[in-house]
Each structure stands twice: as structure tokens, then as C-alpha cells.
C-alpha positions in Angstrom: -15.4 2.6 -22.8 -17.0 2.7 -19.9 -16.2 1.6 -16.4 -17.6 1.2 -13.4 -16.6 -1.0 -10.1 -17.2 -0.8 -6.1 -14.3 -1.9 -4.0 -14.5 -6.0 -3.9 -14.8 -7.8 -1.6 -11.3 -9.9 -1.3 -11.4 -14.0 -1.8 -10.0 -16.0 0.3 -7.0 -17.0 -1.6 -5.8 -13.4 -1.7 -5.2 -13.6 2.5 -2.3 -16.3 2.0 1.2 -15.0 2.8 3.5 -13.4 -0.3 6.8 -15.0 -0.6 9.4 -12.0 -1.1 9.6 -12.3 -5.0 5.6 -11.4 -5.1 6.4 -9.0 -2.6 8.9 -7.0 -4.8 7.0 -7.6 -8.0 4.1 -6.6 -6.9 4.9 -4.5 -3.9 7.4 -2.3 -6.2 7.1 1.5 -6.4 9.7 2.1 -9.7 7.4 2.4 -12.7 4.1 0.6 -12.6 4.9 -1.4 -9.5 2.3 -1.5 -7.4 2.0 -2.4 -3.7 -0.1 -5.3 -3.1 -1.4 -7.5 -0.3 -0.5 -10.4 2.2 -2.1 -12.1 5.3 -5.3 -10.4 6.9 -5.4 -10.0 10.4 -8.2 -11.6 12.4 -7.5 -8.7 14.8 -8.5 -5.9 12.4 -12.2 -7.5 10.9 -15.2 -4.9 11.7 -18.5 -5.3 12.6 -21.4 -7.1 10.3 -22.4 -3.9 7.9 -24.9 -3.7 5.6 -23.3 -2.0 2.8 -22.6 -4.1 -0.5 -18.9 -2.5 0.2 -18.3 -4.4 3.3 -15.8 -6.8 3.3 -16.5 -10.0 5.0 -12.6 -10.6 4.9 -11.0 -11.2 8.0 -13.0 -13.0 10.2 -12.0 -14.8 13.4 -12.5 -18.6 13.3 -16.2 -19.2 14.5 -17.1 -15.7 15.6 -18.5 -12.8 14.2 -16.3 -10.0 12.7 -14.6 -7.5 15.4 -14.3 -3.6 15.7 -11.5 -2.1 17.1 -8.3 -2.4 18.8 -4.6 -1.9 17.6 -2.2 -2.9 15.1 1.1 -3.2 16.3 3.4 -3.3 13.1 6.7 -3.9 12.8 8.9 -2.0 9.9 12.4 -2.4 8.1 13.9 1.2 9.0 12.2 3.8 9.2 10.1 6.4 6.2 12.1 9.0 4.1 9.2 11.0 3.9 5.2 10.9 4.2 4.0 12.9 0.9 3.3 10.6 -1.5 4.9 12.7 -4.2 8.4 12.3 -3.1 9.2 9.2 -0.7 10.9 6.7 -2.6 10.7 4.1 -0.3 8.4 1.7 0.0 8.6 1.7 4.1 6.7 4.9 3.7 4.1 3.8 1.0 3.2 1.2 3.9 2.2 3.9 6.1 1.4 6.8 3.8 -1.4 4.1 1.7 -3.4 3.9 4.8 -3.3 8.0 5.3 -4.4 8.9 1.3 -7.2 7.6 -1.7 -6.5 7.2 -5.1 -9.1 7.7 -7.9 -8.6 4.2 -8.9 -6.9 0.9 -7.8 -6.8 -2.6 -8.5 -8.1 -5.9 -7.6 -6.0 -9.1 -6.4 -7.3 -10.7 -10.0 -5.5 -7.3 -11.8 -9.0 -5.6 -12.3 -9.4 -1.9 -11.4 -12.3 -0.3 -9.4 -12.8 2.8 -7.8 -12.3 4.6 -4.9 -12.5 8.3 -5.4 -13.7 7.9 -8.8 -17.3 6.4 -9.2 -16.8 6.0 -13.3 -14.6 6.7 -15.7 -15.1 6.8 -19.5 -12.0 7.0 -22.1 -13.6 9.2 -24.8 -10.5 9.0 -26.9 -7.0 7.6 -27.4 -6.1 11.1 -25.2 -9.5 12.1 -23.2 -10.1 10.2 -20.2 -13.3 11.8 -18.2 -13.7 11.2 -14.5 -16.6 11.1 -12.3 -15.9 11.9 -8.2 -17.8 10.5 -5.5 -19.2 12.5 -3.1 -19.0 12.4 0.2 -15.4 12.5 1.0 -13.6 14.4 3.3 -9.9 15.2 4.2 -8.9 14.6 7.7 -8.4 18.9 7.7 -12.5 19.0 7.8 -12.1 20.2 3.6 -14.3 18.5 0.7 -13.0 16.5 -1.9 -13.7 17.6 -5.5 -12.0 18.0 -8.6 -10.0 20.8 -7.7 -7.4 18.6 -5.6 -7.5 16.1 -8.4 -6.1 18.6 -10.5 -3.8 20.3 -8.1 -2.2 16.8 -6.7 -1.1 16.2 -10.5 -0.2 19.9 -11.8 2.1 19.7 -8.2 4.0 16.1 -9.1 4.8 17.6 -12.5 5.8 21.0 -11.2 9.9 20.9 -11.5 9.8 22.6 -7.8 7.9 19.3 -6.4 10.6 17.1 -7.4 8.5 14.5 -7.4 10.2 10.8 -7.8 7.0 10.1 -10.1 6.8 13.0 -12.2 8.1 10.5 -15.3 4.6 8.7 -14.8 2.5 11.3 -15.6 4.7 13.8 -18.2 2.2 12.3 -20.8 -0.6 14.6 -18.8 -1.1 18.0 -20.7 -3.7 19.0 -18.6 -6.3 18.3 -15.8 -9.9 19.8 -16.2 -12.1 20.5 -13.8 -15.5 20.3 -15.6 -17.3 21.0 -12.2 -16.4 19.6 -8.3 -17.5 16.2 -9.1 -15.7 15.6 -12.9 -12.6 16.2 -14.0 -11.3 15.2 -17.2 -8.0 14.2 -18.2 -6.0 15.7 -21.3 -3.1 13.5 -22.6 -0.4 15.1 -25.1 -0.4 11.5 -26.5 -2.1 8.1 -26.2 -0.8 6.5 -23.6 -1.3 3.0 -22.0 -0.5 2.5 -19.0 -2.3 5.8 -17.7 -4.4 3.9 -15.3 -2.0 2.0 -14.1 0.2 4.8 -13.1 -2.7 6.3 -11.4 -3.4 3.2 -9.1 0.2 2.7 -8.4 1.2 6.6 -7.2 -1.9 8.5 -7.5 -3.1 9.1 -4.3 -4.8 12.3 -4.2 -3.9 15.6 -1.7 -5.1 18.9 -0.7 -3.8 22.1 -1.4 -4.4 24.0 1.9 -3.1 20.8 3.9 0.1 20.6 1.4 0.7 24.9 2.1 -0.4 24.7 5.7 2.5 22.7 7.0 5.4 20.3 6.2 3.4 17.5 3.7 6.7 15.2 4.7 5.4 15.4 8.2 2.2 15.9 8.2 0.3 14.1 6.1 -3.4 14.9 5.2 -5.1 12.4 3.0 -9.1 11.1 2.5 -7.8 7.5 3.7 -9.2 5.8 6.7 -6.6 6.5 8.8 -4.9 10.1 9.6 -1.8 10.9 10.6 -1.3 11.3 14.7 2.6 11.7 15.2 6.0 10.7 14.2 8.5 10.3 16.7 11.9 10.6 14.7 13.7 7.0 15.2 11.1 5.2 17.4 7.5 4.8 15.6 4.9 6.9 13.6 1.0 6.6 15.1 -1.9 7.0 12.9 -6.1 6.8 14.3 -8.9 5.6 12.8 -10.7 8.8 10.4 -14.5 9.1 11.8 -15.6 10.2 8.7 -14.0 8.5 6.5 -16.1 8.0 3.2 -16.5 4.1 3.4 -19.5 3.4 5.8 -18.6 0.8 8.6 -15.1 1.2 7.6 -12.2 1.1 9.3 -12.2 -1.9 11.4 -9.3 -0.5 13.2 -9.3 2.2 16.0 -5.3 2.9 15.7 -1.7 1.6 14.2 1.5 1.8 15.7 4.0 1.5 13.1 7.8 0.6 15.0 11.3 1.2 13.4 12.6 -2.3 14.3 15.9 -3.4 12.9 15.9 -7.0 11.1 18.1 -9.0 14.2 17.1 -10.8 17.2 14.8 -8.5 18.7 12.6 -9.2 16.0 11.9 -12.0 16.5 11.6 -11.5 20.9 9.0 -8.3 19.5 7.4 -10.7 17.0 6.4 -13.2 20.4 5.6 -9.7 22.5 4.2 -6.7 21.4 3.6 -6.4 17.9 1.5 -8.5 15.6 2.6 -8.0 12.2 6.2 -7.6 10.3 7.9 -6.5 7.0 10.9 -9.0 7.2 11.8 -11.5 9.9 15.9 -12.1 10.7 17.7 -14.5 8.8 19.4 -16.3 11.7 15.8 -17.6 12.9 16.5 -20.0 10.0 19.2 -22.7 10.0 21.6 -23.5 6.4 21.1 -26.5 5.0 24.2 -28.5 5.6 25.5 -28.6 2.1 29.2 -29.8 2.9 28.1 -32.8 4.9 25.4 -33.7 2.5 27.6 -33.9 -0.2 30.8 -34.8 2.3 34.5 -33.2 1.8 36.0 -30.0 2.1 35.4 -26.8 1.0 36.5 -27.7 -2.4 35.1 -31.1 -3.0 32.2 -31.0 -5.2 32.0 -27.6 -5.6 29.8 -27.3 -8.6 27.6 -29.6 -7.4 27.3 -28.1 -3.9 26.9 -24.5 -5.9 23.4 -25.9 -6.9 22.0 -26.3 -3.8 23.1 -23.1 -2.4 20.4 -21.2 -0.6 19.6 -17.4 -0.8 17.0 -15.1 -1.1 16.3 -15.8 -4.4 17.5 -19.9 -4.6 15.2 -22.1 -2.9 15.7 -25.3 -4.8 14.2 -28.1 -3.8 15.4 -27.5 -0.2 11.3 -25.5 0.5 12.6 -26.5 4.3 14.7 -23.6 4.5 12.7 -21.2 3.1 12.6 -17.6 4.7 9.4 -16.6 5.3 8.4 -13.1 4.8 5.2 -11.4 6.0 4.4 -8.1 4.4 3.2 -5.2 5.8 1.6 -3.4 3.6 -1.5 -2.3 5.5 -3.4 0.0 3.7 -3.4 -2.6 0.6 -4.0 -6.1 3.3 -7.2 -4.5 3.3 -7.0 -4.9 7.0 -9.9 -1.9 7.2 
């Protein structure tokens, strides 16, 4: 079996908002969640390119795509760590997906395609062979090849890593490097969901950057953006990667990523500086009047009344009060 995909370009449907069940079901990190995309910013579109790549996505109303400018995003608290093998949080995959490149990924329609990987052929129920693209660089100035495939999966299942995902891939036996642009996976057993797991939490590091300094802080990745600082309790910066591997690509120059707590400044920030939100406060939204709707007390028609209750998870019929949610997930809007 053999497979073979370019990055598509997204369809228009996939740029409508998520409500916060898609989010969660498709946003989660425990197993084979995945993080997955809302709204596209008109703000972040690129210039026309002539690469078959290039995503037409994004495009202001009437005009040509745009280069440049900022992001100003606003998230719900603040990373627990920026090395993809260990945060547990999915505040940090929301910065950390823009920063790092997985061999795979998939499409909004649930199809994989590659990013690091150019083809990849399943030789048997346990052999999965890999071929690299070439061309990509980390944001340290080293090569990509097979080599950091291997090491960024020997590290998540080395005991010392602790690495939240190290359940994923136990089924790995071994990684070889057949030369720096193939690598071929070993598998102790057959094992399903294999791809998957590598699109969900498989985004690939470097060895010198992981030994060189703190990986939790200093993130160095092949994505289109690297890491420019993290100021503890306030925001974490990250600037658009020159060389980054994807010709005409990112549309951004930079992203400001704030630590904004869910309340009232929210929604003063949402109006001011920043452009783009993980969660919105609650009290923007007014109850439905339940009690006088149905009239009494607090105890008159209390079943009934228990129907039309609204939470985060009960709409109803009342679609009025809905809370909005607009995700953040940046790297996966496909905002570059």
C-alpha cells in the first residue's frame, strides 16, 4: 500500500467556526485525539504563489491574498510546557503545532497527507517504510533527515523522557534509518491506529536542540514559525521561519500568543488588541428565563423546567443562547 499526498488545499466549509463539542472531539490530545481547525483569518492569507501547495484559503473579500502582519491571540491560561513530548495541555499544542512538523497529518475530510514524509508504503502488517522530503531545516540552521525521526521516537519511549504519549507508540520496536531520507518503521505487532498516532503527537525534534538547552523553553521545531520568547505569566512570541520548507509559506510575519483569563477583559481585549480567542466569558451571554417562561417558583414545574436547562453541553431548542466558542488552534486553522 502505497501513499502519496501534498498538503490540500482547505474547502471552504472547513473555515466555519467549531462549536465546543467538535472542538474537544477533535481538538483532544488523550489517545488519538487530534487537534483540528476553526475560522481562518483574513488577516493571515499570503501572497498569490505559484506552487500547487499554496493555499488560496483565506482571502479577504474582493482583494488579493495578503502577506504579513500579526496575530494577536488570545489563550485560556497559560502552556505547561513547549516540548511536544511532555505538555499535556492542549493550550500548549496551540502554540507548540505552529513551532514543529509531523511526518504525516490529516485532512478536514479525515484523509492523511504528508508533511515531512513525501510517501509511505506499509510493506507488512509490522513494516511501515518512510520516504523524507528534503529540503527541511530546523530553526537551529540543522538538516532534517532520518536520524531525528528516529531519535524523536527512541526519546518519547525512553522511561527518562516521561513522555505523556509514550502509550502511543510502545507498539514501536524499532526506528531504521535506511539512509537520511528513509526510515523504516519496525512494529512488535500489527497495529492500527499507527498513523493516526503519528499525526496526532508526532511532531518531529532534533537532538542537538533537545541537549543544547531546556526543550520546555526553548523549542526548536521545522514548523513555520520559531520560538522567540516566553515571558512567564504575560505571553509567548513566536516569528515567521525564513526558511521554512513550504515555498511562499507563512503568510504571517509574527504571533503573540496572551495568557488572558476567561472574564470581562476578554471580551474589552476581544474589541482592542487581539484578533482571535480560545473561549469567550460566559456572562457575555444572558440565561434563558426558564422560571418565567414556565411561571412559579423555584419548585413549580421543576421537571419540565430541568429540560430546558442550558449548559455547555444542553442547547435544546433554545440555539439563541448558545455560547460561541472560537478556537485557536493556529498551527491546524491553517492560518500559514
Amino acid at each position: 500500500m502505497s501513499v502519496n499526498h501534498n498538503r490540500p488545499v482547505l474547502p471552504a466549509a472547513f473555515r466555519a467556526p467549531l462549536s465546543r463539542r467538535d472542538l474537544l472531539v477533535r481538538g483532544g490530545k488523550l489517545g488519538a485525539g487530534l487537534l483540528v481547525a476553526g475560522p481562518l483569518l483574513s488577516a493571515c492569507s499570503s501572497d498569490n504563489s505559484t506552487s500547487p501547495q499554496a493555499s488560496t484559503s483565506g482571502t479577504p473579500a474582493g482583494g488579493k491574498p495578503v502577506a504579513g502582519g500579526t496575530l494577536h491571540a488570545a489563550l485560556t491560561g497559560e502552556p505547561d510546557s513547549l516540548d511536544p513530548a511532555v505538555s499535556a495541555i492542549y493550550t500548549g499544542a496551540q502554540v507548540y503545532d505552529n513551532i514543529f512538523s509531523k511526518l504525516v497529518d490529516i485532512d478536514p475530510d479525515g484523509k492523511f497527507f504528508g508533511v515531512l514524509a513525501k510517501k509511505w508504503t506499509q510493506q507488512d502488517d509490522k513494516t511501515w517504510v518512510f520516504d523524507l522530503i528534503d529540503g527541511a531545516t530546523f530553526h537551529n540552521g540543522e538538516k532534517f533527515t532520518g536520524n531525528d525521526v528516529a531519535y524523536t521516537f527512541t526519546r518519547i519511549l525512553d522511561p527518562k523522557t516521561a513522555s505523556a504519549y509514550a502509550s502511543l507508540y510502545d507498539t514501536i520496536d524499532r526506528v531504521e534509518v535506511v539512509n537520511p531520507a528513509r526510515v523504516v518503521f519496525h512494529l512488535k505487532s500489527p497495529f492500527g491506529p499507527f498513523l493516526s498516532n503519528l499525526a496526532n503527537n508526532g511532531e518531529i525534534v532534533n537532538q542537538k536542540a533537545i541537549e543544547s538547552a531546556d526543550p520546555a523553553r526553548n523549542p526548536v521545531g521545522t514548523g513555520p514559525f520559531q520560538f522567540v520568547e516566553w515571558a512567564q505569566g504575560d505571553h509567548i512570541t513566536l516569528k515567521k521561519f525564513p526558511d521554512y520548507f513550504e515555498t511562499g509559506k507563512p503568510y504571517l510575519d509574527q504571533i503573540d500568543f496572551r495568557f488572558l483569563l476567561v472574564d470581562q477583559s476578554r471580551k474589552v481585549r476581544l474589541h482592542g488588541e487581539h484578533r482571535q480567542q480560545d473561549d469567550q466569558p460566559s456572562h457575555r451571554y444572558r440565561e434563558p428565563p426558564v422560571r418565567r417562561r414556565l411561571g412559579g417558583g423555584p419548585h413549580r414545574n421543576r421537571r419540565r423546567a430541568s429540560r430546558h436547562r442550558l449548559g455547555p453541553r444542553r442547547v435544546g431548542r433554545h440555539r439563541s443562547w448558545r455560547r460561541p466558542i472560537a478556537p485557536v488552534v493556529v498551527h491546524l486553522q491553517r492560518i500559514w
